[in-house]
Each structure stands twice: as structure tokens, then as C-alpha cells.
C-alpha positions in Angstrom: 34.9 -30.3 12.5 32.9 -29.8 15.7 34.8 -26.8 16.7 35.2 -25.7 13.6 31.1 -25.5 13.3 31.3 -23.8 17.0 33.8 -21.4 16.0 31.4 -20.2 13.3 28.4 -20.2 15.5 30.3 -17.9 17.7 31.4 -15.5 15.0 27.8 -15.6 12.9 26.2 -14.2 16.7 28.6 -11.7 17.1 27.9 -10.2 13.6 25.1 -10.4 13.9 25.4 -8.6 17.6 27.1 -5.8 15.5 24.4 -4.7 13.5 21.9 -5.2 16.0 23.7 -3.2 18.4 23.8 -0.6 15.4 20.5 -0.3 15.0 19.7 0.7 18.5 22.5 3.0 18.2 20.8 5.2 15.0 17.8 5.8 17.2 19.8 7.2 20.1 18.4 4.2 22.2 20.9 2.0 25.1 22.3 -0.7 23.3 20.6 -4.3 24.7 20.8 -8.1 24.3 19.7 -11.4 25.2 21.9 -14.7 25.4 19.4 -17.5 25.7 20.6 -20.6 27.7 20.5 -24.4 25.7 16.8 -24.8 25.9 16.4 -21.9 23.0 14.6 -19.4 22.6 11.3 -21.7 21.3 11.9 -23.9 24.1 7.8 -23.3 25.2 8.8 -22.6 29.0 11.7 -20.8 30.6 13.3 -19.1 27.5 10.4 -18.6 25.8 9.4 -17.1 28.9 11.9 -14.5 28.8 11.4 -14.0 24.6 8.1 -12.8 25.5 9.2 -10.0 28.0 11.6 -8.6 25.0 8.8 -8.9 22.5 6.8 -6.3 25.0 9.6 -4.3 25.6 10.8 -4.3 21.8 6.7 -3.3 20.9 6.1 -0.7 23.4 9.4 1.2 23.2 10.8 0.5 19.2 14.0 -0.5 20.7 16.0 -3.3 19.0 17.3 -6.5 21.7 20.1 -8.7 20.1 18.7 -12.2 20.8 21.4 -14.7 20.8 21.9 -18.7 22.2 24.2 -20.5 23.9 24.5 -24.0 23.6 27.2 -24.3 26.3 29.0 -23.2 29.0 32.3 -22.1 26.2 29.9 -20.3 24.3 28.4 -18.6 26.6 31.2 -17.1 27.7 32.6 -16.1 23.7 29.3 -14.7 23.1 28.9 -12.4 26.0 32.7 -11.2 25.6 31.8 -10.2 21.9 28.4 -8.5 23.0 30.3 -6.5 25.6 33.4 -5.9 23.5 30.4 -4.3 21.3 29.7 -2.4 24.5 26.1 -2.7 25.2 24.3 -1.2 27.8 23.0 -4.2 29.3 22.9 -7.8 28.7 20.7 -10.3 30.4 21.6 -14.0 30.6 18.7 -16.3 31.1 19.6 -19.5 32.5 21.5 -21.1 35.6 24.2 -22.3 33.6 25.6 -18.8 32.5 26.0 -18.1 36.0 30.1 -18.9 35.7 30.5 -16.8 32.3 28.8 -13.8 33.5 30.8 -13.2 36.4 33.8 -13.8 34.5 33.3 -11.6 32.0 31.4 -8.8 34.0 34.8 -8.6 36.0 36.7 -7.7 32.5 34.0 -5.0 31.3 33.0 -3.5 34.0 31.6 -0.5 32.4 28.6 -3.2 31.1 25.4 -4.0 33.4 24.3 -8.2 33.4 21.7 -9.5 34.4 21.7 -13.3 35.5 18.5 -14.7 35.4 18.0 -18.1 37.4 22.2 -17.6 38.5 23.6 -15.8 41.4 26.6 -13.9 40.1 28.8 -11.3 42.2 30.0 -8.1 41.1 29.0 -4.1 41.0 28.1 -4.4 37.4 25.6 -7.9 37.6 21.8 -7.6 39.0 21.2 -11.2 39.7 17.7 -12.5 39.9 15.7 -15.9 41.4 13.1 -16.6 42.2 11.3 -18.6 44.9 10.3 -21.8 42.7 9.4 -23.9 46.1 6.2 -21.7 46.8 5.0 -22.1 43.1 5.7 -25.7 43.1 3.9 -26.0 46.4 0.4 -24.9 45.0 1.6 -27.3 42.2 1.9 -30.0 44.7 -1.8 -29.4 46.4 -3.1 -29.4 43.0 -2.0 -32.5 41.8 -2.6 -34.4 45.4 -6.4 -33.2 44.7 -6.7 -34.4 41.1 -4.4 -38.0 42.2 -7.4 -40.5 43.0 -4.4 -43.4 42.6 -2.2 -41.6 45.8 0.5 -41.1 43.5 2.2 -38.4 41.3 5.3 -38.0 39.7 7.8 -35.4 38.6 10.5 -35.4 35.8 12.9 -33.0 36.2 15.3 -31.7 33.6 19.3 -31.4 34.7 19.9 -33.1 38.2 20.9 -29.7 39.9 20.2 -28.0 43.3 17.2 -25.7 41.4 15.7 -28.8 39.8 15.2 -30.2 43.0 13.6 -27.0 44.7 10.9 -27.3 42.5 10.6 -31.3 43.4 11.0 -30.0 47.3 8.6 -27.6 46.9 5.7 -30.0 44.9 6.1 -32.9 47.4 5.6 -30.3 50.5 2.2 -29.1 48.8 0.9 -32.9 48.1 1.7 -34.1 51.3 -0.1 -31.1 52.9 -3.3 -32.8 51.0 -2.1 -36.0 51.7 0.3 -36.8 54.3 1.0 -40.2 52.6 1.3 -39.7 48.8 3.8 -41.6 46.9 5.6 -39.2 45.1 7.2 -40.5 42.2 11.0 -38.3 40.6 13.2 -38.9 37.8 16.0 -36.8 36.0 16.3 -36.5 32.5 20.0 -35.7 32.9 23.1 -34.1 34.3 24.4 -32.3 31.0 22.5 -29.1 29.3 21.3 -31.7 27.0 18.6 -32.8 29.2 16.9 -29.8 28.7 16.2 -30.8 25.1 15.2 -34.3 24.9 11.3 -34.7 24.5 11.7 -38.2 23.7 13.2 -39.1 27.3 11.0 -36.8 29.4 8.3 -38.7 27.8 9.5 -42.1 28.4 10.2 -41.2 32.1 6.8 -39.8 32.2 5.6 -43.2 31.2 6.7 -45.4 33.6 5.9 -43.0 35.9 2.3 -43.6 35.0 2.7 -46.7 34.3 3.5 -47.3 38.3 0.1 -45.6 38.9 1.2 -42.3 38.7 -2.4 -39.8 37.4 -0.3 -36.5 37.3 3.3 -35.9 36.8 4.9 -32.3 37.4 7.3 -31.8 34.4 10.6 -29.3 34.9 12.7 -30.0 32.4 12.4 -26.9 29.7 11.7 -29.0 25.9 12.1 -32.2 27.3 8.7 -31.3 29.6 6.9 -30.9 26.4 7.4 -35.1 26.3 5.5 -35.4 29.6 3.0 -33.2 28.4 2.5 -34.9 25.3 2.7 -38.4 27.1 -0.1 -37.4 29.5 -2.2 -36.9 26.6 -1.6 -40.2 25.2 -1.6 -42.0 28.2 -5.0 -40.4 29.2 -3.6 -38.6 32.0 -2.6 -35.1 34.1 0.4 -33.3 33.5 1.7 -30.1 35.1 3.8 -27.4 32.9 6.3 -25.1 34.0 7.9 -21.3 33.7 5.6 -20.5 30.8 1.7 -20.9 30.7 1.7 -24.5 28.8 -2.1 -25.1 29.6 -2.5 -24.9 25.8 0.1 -27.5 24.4 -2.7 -30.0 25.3 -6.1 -28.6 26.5 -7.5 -30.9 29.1 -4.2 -33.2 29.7 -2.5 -30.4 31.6 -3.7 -29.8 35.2 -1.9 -26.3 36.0 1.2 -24.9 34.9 3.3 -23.2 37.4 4.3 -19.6 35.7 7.7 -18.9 36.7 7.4 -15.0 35.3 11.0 -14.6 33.9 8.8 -12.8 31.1 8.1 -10.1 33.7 11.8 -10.3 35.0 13.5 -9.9 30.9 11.0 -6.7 30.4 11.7 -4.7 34.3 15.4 -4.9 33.6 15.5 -3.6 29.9 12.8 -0.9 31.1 15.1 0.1 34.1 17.8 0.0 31.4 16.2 2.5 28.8 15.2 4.9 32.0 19.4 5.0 33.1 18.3 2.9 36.1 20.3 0.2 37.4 20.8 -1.9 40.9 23.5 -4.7 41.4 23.3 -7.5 43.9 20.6 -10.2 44.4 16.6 -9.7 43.4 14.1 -12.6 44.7 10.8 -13.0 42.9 8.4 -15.4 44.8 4.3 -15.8 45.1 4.2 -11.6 47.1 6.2 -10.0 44.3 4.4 -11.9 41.3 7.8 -14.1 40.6 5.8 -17.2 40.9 2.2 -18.5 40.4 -0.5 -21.2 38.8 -2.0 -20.9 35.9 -6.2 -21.5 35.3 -7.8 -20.4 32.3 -10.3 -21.8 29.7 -7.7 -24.3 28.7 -7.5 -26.4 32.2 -10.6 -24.9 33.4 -12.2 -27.9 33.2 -9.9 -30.2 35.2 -9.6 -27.5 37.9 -13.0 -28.4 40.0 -14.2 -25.3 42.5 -12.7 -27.0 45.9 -9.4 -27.3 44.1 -9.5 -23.8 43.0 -10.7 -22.8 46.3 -8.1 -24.3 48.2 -5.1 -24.0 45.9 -5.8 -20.0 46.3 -5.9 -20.6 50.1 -2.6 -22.3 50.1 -1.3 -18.8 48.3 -2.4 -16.8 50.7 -1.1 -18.4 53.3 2.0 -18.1 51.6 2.0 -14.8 51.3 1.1 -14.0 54.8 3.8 -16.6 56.3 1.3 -18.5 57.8 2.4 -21.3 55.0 6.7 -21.4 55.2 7.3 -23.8 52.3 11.3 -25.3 52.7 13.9 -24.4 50.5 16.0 -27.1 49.1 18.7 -25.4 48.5 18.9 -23.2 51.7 18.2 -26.5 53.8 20.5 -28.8 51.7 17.7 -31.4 52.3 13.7 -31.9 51.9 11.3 -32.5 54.5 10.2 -35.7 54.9 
């Protein structure tokens, strides 16, 4: 019955693929799409991210995307085989776990551009692009060690993977740079895809994180982070969001959010697609070329004191300049202790 259902799934996108691809066809337009990773498309951080960089692109230029999901690794790869058997201009893949499919079935339709976003894929056709999530999560880090009066924070990541723990790398290095001896406090939701869904859990791991004396805890975990969030609130204490802006989920209850601008990423490639352009090989988006930031506005304006602001702002500069060379956990294979 399962695959029955999945086999269905697979052929509803790729009809669905057809007409869109149509469409953009008819007005003499390239022919685009989108296959978003498990999290969804509504996932309020790293898809939703990307959702709003074709929303731009779709409204400035009148130029149809065919959004589709993937909710594994075997669909992924069905999907993007029917999208390029469709043969579309470009596709982008948003998500990590994609990485395998694209660069499988980029060899076979080599005529078709891919974009990986958050993967590193080979291949003369595929653009792949990450970004340098250890200098966002650093200003993340000296954020939360300034709003900690307890000494301790915590982080719940999503799926237990080398990117997942850049972000922790990255957070602990800008806490301990406020406070050499913070307790930093980490927990994975899981090892599957599925722990990029599970609200219920994040917020349970979030708990007993505050429950050991934990006053702000970092949440990467796509739509299980919106349990932290949400957990914070009840608990009376500080989250931190990630990828998109998530300072309004709960006004007051998130510190920061650190904006992972995959938004920005989803709209250059489908602008460089409708202008012919196109580069393969490997793009890295950190704090210098806008990949990465923190997020202040009226919504966490006021949990963000002046000092805090003042020296989380610093802490970017000196990033930018290299005076500030925050470690990479997965270049290093380790995190500084």
C-alpha cells in the first residue's frame, strides 16, 4: 500500500510538472522547477526560505516555477528524472539530502542545468551552492552568551549530520568568545529526514534543555525548530530561529534568528537562468557575500539590548575582515574546545 501511495505521489508531480513546464513554454520563457527537500515547502525556515526567492522571481518576471517535494531520497531521484525527461532549463534542489540524486541524474541529462542547494554535487551541468553556516551561527553564539544570565544555552539540532553540527560548531565558538566557560547544552532530533518534521520532539528536547538551566536554546532543525520556538514561549524563555527570519513565530520569546538567505540563492540562479547564464562547480555564501546573517527588527527588538547589538555587529565585522576566523566543522572534522 505504501508504495503504491508513493508511486502515485511520483506520477501526480510529474503531471503536474507537464503542464507547468507548458505554461512557461507558451510564453517563450526557459522552462524551471523547484524540488523541495522533506521539511516542505511551509516548513517556516530553509524551504520556505527558498519558496520565497521563486515567489520574487515568479512576480517580477511572469515566469511560471514547477514547485514539487520530495519526501525521500527514492523520490527525489523519480522526481527529478521526470522534470528533466520534461527537459527543463534548470532545476534547483534545495536540501542536503538531494545531493546523491542530483548527481545521478545530471550525469544522464546532461543537456539540463541543477542547482544543489545545501549539497555538493559534481558535474559540468550542476552549480552547487553552501554556505558558510559557522559565521552566522557564531554571531548566534555571542548573542545568546549575552542574553544567558544562567551560563548556559542549548541547541537542538535536526538530522545528526556533518552540516547540523557546523551550525552547533559555529554557536559554541561565538558563546565561548563571551564566555570562555559557558555550558553549552546539544541534542539531535534524529538521524532520518523525519527529524526535520517533528515539532513535538524539538520541543521536548528544548525542555529539558531548559529545564537543566538552559535561558536560550539555538534551534536547527527545519519544522521541528518551530517546537523549540514554541517551547521557549511557554517555558518563559529565549529561543534562536534559523534559515528564515522566525522572529515573528513568537514576538519576544525569540532572541535572533540566524538568516541562512537560500531565498537570495533560489532567485540568482533562476535570474541567471532566464538571462542564458550559467556557471557549474561550487558557490560559497557566508557573512561577505550576504549568504549568512542575524536577524533584528521590531519583533526581537526588545530582547536585543544596545551592547548586544553593538557587539554582535562587531563580531561581523571582524568576520568579514579575517580578523575573526570562526572553525569549520566539517573542514576540521572536529570543534574547538
Amino acid at each position: 500500500m505504501k508504495f503504491k501511495q508513493l508511486s502515485m505521489t511520483i506520477a501526480a508531480a510529474l503531471c503536474v510538472a507537464g503542464s507547468a513546464a507548458g505554461s512557461a513554454t507558451a510564453a517563450g520563457a526557459p522552462k524551471l522547477g523547484i524540488v523541495y527537500d522533506a521539511g516542505g515547502k511551509f516548513d517556516k525556515s530553509f524551504n520556505q526560505s527558498a519558496a520565497e526567492g521563486i515567489e520574487r522571481f515568479k512576480k517580477q518576471n511572469g515566469i511560471n516555477v514547477f514547485e514539487a517535494q520530495a519526501s525521500s531520497d527514492t523520490q527525489a531521484e523519480q522526481v527529478l528524472r521526470g522534470l528533466a525527461r520534461k527537459k527543463l532549463d534548470l532545476i534547483i534542489s534545495v536540501g542536503f539530502s538531494q545531493t546523491q540524486a542530483v548527481q545521478k541524474i545530471a550525469a544522464e541529462f546532461p543537456a539540463v542545468h541543477f542547482v544543489i542547494i545545501d549539497g555538493n554535487a559534481t558535474g559540468k551541468n550542476v552549480n552547487s551552492i553552501l554556505f558558510k553556516e559557522q559565521e552566522g551561527s557564531y554571531l548566534a553564539g555571542v548573542a545568546a552568551a549575552m542574553a544567558a544570565k544562567s551560563g548556559k544555552i542549548g541547541f537542538v539540532g535536526g538530522m545528526d549530520i556533518p552540516l547540523i553540527r557546523a551550525f552547533e560548531c559555529g554557536y559554541a565558538q561565538g558563546a565561548k568568545a563571551v564566555n570562555p566557560k559557558i555550558d553549552v547544552q546539544q541534542n539531535m532530533v534524529g538521524t532520518t529526514a523525519a527529524a526535520w518534521n517533528d515539532p513535538a520532539k524539538g520541543g521536548e528536547l528544548a525542555r529539558a534543555q531548559f529545564d537543566r538551566g538552559a535561558d536560550v536554546v539555538f534551534a536547527v532543525a527545519g519544522g521541528s525548530g518551530l517546537g523549540v520556538i514554541q517551547m521557549a514561549k511557554t517555558k518563559g524563555k529565549l529561543a534562536i530561529g534559523v534559515d528564515s527570519n522566525q522572529n515573528d513565530i513568537q514576538p519576544g520569546s525569540v532572541l535572533t534568528s540566524m538568516v541562512k538567505n537560500v531565498g537570495n540563492a533560489t532567485y540568482d540562479a533562476l535570474m541567471q537562468a532566464k538571462n542564458g547564464q550559467f556557471a557549474s562547480g561550487v558557490t560559497y555564501k557566508g557573512l561577505k557575500e550576504g549568504g549568512v546573517d542575524w536577524a533584528l527588527d521590531k519583533n526581537n527588538r526588545a530582547v536585543v539590548p544596545a551592547a548586544m547589538e553593538k557587539r554582535v555587529n562587531q563580531a561581523k565585522a571582524d568576520i568579514i575582515s579575517g580578523k575573526i576566523k570562526v572553525v569549520d566543522y566539517r573542514a576540521a572534522g572536529s570543534c574547538p574546545q
